[in-house]
PDB file of N, CA, C and O in Angstrom:
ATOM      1  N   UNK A   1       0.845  -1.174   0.000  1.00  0.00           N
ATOM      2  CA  UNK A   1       0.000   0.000   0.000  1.00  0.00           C
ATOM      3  C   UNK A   1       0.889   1.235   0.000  1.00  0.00           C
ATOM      4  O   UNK A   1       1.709   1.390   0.905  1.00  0.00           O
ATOM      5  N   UNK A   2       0.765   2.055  -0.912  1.00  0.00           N
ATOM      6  CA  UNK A   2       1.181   3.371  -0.979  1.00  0.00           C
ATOM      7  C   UNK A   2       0.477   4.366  -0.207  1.00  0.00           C
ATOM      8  O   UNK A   2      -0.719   4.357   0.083  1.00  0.00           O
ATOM      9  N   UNK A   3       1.669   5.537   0.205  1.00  0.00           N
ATOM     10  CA  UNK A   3       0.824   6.845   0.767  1.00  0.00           C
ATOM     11  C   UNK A   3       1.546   7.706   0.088  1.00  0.00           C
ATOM     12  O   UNK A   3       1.925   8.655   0.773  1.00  0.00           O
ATOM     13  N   UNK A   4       1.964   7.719  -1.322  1.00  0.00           N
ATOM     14  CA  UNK A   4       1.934   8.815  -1.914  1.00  0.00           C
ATOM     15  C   UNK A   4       0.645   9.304  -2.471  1.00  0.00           C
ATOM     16  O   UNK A   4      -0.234   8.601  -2.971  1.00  0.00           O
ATOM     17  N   UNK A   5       0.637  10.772  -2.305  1.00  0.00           N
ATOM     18  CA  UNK A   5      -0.935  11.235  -2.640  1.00  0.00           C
ATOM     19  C   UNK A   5      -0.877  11.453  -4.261  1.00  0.00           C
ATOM     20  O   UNK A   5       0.290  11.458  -4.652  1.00  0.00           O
ATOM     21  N   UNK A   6      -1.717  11.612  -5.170  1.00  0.00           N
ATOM     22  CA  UNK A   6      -2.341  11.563  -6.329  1.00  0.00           C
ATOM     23  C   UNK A   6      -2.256  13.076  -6.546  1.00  0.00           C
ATOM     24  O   UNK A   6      -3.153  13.735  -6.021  1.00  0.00           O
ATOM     25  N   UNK A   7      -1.318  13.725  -7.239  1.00  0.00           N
ATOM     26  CA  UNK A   7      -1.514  15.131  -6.992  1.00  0.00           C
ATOM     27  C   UNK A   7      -3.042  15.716  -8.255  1.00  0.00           C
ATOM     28  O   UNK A   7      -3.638  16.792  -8.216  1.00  0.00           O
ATOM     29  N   UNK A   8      -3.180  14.999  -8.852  1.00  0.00           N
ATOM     30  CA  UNK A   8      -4.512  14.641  -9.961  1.00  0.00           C
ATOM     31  C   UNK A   8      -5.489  14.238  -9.188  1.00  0.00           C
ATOM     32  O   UNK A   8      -6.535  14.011  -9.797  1.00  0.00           O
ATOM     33  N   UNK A   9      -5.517  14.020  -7.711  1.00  0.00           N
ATOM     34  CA  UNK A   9      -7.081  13.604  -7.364  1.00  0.00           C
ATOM     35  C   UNK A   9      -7.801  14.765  -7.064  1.00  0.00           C
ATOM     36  O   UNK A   9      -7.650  15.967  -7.288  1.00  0.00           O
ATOM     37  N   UNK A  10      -8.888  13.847  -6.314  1.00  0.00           N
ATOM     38  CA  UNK A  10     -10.085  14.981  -6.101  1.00  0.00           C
ATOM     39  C   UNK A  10      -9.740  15.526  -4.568  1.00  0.00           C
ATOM     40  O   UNK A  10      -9.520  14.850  -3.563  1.00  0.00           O
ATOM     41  N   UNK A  11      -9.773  17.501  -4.774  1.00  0.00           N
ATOM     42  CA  UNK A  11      -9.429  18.344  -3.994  1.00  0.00           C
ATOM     43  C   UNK A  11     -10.319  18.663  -2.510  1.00  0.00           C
ATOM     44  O   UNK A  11     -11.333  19.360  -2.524  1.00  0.00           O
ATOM     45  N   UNK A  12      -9.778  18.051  -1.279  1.00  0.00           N
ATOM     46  CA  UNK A  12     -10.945  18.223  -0.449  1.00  0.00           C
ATOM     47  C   UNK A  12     -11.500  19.533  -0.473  1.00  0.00           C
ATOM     48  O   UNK A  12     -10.974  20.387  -1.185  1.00  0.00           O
ATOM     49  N   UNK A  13     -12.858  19.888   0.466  1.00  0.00           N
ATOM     50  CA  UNK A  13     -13.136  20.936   0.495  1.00  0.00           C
ATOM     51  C   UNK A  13     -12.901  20.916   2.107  1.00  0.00           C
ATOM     52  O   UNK A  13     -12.998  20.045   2.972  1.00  0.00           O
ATOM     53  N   UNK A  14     -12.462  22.623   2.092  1.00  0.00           N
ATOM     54  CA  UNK A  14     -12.414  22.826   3.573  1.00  0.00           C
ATOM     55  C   UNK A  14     -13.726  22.945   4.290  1.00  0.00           C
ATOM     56  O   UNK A  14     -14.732  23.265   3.658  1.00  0.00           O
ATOM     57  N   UNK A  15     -13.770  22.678   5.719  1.00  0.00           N
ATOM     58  CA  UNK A  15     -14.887  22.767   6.393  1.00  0.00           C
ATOM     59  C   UNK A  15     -14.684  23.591   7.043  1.00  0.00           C
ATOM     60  O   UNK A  15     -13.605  23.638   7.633  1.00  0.00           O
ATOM     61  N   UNK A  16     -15.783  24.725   7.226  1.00  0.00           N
ATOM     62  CA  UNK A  16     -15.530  26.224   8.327  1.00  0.00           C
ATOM     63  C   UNK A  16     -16.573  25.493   9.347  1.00  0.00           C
ATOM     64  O   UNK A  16     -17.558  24.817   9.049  1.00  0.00           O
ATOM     65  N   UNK A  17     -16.063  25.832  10.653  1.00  0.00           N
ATOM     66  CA  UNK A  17     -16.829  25.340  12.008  1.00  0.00           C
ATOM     67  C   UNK A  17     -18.080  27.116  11.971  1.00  0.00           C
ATOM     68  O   UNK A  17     -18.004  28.259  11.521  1.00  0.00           O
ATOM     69  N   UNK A  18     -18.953  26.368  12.664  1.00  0.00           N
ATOM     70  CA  UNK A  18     -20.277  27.369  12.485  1.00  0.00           C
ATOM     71  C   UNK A  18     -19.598  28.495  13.013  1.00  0.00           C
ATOM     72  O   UNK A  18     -19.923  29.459  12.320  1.00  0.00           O
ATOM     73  N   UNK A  19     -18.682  28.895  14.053  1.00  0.00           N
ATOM     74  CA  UNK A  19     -18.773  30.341  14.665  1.00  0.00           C
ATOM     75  C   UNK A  19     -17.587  31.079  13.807  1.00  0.00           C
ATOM     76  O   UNK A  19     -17.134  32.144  14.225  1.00  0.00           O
ATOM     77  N   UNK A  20     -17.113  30.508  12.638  1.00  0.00           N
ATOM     78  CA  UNK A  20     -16.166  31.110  11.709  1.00  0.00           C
ATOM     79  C   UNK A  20     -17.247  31.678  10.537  1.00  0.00           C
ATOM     80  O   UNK A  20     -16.972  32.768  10.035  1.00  0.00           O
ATOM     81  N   UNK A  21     -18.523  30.946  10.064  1.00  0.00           N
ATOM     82  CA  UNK A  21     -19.825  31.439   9.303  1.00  0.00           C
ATOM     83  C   UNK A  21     -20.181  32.542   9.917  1.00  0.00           C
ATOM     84  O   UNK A  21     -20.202  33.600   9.287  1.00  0.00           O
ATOM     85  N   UNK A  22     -20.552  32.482  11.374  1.00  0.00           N
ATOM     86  CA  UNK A  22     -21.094  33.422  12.178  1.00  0.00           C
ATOM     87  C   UNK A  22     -19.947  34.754  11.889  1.00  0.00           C
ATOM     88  O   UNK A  22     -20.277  35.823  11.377  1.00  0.00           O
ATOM     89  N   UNK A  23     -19.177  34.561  12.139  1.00  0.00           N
ATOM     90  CA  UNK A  23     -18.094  35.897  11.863  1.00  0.00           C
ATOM     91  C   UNK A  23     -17.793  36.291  10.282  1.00  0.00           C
ATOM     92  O   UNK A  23     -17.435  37.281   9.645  1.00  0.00           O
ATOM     93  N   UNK A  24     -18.076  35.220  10.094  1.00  0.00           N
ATOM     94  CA  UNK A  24     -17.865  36.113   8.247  1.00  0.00           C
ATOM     95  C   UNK A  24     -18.863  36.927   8.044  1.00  0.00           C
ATOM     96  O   UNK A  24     -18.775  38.094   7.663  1.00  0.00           O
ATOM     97  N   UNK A  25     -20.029  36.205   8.344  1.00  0.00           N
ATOM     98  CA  UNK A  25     -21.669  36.993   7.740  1.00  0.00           C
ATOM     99  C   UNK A  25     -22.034  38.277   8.487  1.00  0.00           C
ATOM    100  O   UNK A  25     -22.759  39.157   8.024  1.00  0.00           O
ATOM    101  N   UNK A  26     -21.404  38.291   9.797  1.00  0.00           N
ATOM    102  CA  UNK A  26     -21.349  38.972  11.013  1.00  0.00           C
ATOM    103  C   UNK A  26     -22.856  39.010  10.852  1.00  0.00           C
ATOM    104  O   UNK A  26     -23.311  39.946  10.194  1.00  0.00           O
ATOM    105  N   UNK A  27     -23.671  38.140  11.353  1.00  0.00           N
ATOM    106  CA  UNK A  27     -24.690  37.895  11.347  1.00  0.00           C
ATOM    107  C   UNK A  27     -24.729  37.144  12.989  1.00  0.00           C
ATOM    108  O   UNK A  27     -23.649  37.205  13.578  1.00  0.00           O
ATOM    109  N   UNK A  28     -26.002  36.386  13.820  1.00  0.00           N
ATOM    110  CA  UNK A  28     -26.549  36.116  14.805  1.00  0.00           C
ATOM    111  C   UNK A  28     -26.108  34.474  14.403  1.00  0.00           C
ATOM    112  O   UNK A  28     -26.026  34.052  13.249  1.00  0.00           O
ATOM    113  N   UNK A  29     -25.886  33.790  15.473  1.00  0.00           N
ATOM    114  CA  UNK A  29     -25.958  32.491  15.487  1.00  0.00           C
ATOM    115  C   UNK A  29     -27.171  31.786  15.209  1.00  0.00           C
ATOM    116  O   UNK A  29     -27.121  30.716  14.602  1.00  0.00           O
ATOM    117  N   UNK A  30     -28.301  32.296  15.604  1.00  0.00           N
ATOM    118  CA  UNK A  30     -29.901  31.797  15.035  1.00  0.00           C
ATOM    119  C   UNK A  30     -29.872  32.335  13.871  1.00  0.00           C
ATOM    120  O   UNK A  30     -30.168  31.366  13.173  1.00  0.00           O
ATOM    121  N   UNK A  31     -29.726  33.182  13.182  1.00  0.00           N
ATOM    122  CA  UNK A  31     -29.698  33.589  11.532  1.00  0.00           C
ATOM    123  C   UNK A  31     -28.600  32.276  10.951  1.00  0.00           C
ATOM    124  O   UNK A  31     -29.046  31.959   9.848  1.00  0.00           O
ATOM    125  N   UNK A  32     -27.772  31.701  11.164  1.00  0.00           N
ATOM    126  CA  UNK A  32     -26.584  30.894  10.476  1.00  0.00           C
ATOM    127  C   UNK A  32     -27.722  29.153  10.886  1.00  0.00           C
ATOM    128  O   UNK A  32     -27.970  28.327  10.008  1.00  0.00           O
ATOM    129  N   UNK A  33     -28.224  29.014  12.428  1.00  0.00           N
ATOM    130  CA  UNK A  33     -28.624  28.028  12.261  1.00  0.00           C
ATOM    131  C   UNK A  33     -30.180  27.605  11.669  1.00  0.00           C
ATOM    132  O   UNK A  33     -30.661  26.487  11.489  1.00  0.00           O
ATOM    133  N   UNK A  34     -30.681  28.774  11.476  1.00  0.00           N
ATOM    134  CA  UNK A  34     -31.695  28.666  11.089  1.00  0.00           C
ATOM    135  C   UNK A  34     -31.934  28.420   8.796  1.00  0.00           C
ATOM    136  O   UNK A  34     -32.731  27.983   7.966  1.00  0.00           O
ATOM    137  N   UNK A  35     -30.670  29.046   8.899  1.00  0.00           N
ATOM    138  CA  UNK A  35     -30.495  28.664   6.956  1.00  0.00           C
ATOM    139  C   UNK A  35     -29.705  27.023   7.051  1.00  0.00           C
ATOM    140  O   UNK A  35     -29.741  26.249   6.094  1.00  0.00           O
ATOM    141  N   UNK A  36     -29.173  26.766   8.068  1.00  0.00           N
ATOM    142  CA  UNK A  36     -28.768  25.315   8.641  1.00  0.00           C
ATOM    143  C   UNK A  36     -29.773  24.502   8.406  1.00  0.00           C
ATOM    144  O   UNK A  36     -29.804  23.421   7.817  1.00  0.00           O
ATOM    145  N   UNK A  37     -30.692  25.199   8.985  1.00  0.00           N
ATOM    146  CA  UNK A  37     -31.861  23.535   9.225  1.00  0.00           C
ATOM    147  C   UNK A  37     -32.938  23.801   8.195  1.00  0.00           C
ATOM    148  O   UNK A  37     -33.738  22.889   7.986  1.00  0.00           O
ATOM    149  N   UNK A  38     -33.088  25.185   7.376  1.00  0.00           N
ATOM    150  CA  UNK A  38     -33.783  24.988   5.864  1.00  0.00           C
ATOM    151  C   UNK A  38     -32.865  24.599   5.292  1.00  0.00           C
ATOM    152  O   UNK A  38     -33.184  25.083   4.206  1.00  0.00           O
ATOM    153  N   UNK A  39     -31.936  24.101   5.091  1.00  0.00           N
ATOM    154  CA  UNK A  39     -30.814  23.451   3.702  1.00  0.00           C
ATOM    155  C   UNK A  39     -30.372  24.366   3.310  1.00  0.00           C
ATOM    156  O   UNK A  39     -29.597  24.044   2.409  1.00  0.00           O
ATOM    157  N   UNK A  40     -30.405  25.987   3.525  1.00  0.00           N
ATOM    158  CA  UNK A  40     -30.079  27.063   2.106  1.00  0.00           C
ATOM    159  C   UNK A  40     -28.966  27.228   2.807  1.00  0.00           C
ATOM    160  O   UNK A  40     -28.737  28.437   2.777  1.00  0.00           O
ATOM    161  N   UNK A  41     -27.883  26.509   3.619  1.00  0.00           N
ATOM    162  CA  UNK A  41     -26.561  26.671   4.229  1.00  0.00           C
ATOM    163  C   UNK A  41     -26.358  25.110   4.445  1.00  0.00           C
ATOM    164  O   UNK A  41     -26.764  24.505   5.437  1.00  0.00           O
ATOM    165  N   UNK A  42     -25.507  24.401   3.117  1.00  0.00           N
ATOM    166  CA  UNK A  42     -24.932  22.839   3.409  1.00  0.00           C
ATOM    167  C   UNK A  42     -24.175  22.916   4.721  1.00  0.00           C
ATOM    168  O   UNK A  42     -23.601  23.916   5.154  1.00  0.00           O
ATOM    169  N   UNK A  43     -24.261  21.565   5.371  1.00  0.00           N
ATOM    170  CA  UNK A  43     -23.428  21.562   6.165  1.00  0.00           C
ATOM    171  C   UNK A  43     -23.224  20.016   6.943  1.00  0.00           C
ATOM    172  O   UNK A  43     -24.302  19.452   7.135  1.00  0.00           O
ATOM    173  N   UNK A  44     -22.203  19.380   7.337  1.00  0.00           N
ATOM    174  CA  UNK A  44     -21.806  18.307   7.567  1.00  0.00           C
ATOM    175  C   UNK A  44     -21.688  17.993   8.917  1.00  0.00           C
ATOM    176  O   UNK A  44     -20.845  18.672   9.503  1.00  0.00           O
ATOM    177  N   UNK A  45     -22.357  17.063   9.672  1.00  0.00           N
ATOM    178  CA  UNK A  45     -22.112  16.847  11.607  1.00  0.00           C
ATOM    179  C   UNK A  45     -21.039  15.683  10.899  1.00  0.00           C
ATOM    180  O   UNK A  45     -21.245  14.879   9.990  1.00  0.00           O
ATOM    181  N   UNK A  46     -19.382  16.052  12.010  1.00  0.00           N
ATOM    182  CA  UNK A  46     -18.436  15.026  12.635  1.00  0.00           C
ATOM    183  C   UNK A  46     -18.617  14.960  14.074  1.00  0.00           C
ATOM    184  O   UNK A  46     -18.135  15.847  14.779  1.00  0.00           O
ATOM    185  N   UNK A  47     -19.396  13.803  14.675  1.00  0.00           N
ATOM    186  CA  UNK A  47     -19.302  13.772  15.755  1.00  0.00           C
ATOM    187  C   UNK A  47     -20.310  14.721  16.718  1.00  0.00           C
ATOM    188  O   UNK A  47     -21.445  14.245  16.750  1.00  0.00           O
ATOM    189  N   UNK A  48     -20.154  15.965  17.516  1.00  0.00           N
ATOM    190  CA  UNK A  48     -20.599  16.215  17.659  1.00  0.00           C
ATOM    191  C   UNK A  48     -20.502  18.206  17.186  1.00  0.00           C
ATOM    192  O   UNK A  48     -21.229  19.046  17.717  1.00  0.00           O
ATOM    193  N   UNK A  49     -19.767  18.424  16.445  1.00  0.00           N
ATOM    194  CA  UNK A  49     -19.927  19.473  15.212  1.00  0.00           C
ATOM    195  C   UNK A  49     -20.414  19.148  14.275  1.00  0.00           C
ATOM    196  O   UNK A  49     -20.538  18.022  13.791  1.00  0.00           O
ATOM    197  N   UNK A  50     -20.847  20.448  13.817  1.00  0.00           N
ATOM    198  CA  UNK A  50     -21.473  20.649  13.066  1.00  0.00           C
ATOM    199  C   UNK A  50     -20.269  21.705  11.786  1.00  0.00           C
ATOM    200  O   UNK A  50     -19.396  22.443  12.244  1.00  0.00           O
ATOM    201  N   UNK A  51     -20.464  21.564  10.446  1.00  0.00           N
ATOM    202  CA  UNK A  51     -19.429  22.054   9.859  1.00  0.00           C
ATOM    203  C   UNK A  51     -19.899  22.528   8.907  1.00  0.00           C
ATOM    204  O   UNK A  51     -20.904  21.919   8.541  1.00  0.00           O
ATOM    205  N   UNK A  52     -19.536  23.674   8.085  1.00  0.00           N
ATOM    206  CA  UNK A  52     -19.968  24.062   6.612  1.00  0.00           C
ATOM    207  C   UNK A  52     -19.416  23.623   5.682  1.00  0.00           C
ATOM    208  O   UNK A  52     -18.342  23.473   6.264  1.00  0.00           O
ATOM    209  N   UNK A  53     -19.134  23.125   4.272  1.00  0.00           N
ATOM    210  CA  UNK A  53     -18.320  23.404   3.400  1.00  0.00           C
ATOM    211  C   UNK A  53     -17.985  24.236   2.802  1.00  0.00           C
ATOM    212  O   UNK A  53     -18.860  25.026   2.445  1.00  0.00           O
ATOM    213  N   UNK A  54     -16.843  24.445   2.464  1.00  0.00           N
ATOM    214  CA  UNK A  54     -16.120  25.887   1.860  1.00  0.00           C
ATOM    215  C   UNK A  54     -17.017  26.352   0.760  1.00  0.00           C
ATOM    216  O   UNK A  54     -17.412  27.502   0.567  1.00  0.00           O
ATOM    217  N   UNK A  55     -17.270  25.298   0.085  1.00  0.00           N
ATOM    218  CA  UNK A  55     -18.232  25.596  -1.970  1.00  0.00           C
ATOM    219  C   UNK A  55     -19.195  26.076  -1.038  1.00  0.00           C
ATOM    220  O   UNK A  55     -19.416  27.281  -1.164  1.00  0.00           O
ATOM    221  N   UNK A  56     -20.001  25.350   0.091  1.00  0.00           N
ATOM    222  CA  UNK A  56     -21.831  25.353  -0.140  1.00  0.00           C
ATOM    223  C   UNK A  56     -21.494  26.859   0.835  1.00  0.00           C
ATOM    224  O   UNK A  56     -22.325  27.765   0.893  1.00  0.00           O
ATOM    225  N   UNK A  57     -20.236  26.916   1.511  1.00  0.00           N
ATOM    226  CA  UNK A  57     -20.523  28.554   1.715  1.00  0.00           C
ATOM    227  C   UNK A  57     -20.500  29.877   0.877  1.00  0.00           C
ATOM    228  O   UNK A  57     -20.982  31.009   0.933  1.00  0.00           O
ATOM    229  N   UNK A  58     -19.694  29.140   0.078  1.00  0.00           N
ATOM    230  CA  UNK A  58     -19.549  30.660  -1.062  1.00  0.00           C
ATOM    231  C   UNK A  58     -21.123  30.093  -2.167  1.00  0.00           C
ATOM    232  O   UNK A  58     -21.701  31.021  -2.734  1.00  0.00           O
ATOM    233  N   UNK A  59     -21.565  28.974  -2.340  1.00  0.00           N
ATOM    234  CA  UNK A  59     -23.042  29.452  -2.808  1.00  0.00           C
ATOM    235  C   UNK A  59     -23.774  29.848  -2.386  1.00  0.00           C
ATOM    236  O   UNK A  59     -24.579  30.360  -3.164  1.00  0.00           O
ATOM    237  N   UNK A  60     -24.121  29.949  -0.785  1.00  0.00           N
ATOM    238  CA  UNK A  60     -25.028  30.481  -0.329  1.00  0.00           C
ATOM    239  C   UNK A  60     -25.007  32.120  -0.393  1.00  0.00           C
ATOM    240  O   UNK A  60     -25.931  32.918  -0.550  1.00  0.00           O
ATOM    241  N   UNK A  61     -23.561  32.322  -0.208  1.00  0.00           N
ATOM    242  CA  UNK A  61     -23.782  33.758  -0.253  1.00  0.00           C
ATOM    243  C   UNK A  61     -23.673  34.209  -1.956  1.00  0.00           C
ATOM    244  O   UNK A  61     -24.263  35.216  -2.348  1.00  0.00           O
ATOM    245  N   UNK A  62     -22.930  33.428  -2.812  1.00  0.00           N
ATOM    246  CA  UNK A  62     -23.791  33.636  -4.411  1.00  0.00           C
ATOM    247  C   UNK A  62     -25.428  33.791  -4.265  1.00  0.00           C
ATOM    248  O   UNK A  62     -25.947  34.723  -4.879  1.00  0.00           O
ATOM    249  N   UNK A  63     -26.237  32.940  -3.501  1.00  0.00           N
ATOM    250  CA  UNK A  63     -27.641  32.930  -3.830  1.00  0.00           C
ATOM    251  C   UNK A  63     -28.019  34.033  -3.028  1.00  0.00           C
ATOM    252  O   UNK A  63     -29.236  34.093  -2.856  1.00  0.00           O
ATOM    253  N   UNK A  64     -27.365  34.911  -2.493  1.00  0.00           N
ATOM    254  CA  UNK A  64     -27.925  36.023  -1.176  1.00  0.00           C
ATOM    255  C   UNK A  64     -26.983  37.392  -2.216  1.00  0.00           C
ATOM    256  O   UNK A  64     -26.700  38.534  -1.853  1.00  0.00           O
ATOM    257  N   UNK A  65     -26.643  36.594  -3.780  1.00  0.00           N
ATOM    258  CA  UNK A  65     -26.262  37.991  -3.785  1.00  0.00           C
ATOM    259  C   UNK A  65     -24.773  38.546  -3.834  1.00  0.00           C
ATOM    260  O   UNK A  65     -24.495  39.282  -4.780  1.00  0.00           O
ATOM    261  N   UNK A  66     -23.785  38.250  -2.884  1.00  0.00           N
ATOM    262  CA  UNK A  66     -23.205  38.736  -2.574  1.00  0.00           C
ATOM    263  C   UNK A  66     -22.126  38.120  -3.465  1.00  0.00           C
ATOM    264  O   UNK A  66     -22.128  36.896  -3.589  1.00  0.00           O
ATOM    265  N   UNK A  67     -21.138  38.906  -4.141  1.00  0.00           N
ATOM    266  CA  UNK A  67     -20.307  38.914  -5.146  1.00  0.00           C
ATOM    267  C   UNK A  67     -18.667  38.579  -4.389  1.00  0.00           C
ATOM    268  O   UNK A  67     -18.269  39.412  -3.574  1.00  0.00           O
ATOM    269  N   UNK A  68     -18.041  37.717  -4.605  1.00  0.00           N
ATOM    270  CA  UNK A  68     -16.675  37.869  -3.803  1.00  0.00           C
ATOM    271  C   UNK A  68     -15.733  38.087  -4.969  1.00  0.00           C
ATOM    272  O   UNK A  68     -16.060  37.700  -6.091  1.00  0.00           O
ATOM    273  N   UNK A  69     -14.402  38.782  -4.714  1.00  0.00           N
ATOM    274  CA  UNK A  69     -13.464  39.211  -5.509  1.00  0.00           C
ATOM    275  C   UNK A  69     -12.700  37.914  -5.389  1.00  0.00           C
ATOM    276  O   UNK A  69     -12.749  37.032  -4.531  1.00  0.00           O
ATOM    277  N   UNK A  70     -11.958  38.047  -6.519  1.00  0.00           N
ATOM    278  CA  UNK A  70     -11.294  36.905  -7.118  1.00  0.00           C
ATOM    279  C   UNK A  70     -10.041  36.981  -6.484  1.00  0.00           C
ATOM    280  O   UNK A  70      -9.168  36.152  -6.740  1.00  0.00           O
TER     281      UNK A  70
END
């Protein structure tokens, strides 16, 4: 078994922990968990976190609009 990595594979996505969402949006923790539990904010439980993905965060704020610089 090899552990050289595949520099051609598929790229994880990072996971932001909810109170790093909360500080980007500078928004309320019930505003972040409440687009949580309608789906319009993906997000992944390890254990007993709860996590965003990096993509489903920058779509949500694509679908709210908000334009990020490149």
């Amino acid at each position: 078994m090899s552990n050289n990595r595949n520099p051609q594979g598929p790229q994880l996505d990072r996971l932001l922990p909810v109170s790093e969402v909360i500080a980007r949006l500078g928004v309320g923790r019930t505003t972040v968990y409440t687009a949580l539990k309608s789906g319009a904010l993906p997000s992944v439980k390890l254990g007993t976190r709860r996590l965003v993905p990096a993509s489903g965060f920058q779509k949500y704020l694509e679908a709210l609009g908000v334009r990020l610089a490149p």
